[in-house]
C-alpha positions in Angstrom: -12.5 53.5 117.0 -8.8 52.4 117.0 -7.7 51.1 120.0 -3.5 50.7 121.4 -2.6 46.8 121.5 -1.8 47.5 125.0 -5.3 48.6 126.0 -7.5 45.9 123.6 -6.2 43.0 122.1 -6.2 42.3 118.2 -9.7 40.4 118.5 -11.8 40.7 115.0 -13.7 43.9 116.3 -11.0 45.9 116.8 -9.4 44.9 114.2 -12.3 45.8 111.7 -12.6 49.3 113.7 -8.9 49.8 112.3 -10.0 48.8 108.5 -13.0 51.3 108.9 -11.3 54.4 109.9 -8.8 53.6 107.2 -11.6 54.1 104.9 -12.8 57.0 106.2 -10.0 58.6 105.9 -9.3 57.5 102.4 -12.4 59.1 101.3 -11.6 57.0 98.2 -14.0 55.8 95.5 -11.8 52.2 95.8 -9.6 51.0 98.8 -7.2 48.2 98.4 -5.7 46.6 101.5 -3.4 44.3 101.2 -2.7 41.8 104.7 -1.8 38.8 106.3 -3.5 35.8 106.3 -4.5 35.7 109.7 -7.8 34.0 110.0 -8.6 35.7 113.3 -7.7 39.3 112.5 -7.8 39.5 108.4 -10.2 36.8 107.1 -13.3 36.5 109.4 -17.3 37.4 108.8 -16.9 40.2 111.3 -14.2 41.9 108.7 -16.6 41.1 105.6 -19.7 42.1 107.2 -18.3 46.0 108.7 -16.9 46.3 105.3 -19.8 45.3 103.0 -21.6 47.7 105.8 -18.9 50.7 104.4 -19.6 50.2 100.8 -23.5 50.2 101.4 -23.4 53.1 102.9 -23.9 56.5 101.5 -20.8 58.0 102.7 -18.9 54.7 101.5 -16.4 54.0 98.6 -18.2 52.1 96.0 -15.3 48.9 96.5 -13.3 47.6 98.7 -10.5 44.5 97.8 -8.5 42.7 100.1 -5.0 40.9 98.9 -3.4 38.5 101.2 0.1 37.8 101.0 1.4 34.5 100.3 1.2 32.2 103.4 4.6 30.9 105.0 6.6 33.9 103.3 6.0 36.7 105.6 7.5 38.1 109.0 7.5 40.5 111.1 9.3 41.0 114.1 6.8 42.0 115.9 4.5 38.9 115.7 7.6 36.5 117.1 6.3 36.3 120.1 3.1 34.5 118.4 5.2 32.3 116.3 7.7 30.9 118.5 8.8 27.4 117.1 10.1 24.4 119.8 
């Protein structure tokens, strides 16, 4: 289920729902994402655990990587209202 930012909040779950349709859709033997490395969204055990769920499943691709970009040299304009420095 993908949800609008404005009706759910970018909590792990909603996130994950996000990777998971991706993958569905990708009906791909291999699925590389690559994100950010937020620890709340992008790098949490509810993200590993709905994905090891895909790739055990019978419908699932057979792997799935993540890449993380280097920390401290991305930005978005949309997250400055997170990262608003004093």
């Amino acid at each position: 289920m993908l949800c609008h930012e404005a009706l759910s909040e970018r909590c792990a779950g909603d996130v994950a729902s996000a990777y998971i349709e991706a993958i569905e859709i990708s009906n791909s033997e291999k699925v590389l994402f690559w994100a950010d490395n937020c620890c709340s969204q992008n790098k949490n055990w509810r993200l590993f655990t709905a994905l090891c769920t895909c790739v055990n499943a019978e419908w699932g691709p057979s792997e799935v990587e993540i890449k993380y970009l280097e920390r401290g040299h991305t930005y978005l304009k949309a997250d400055a209202c997170y990262n608003k420095r004093p």
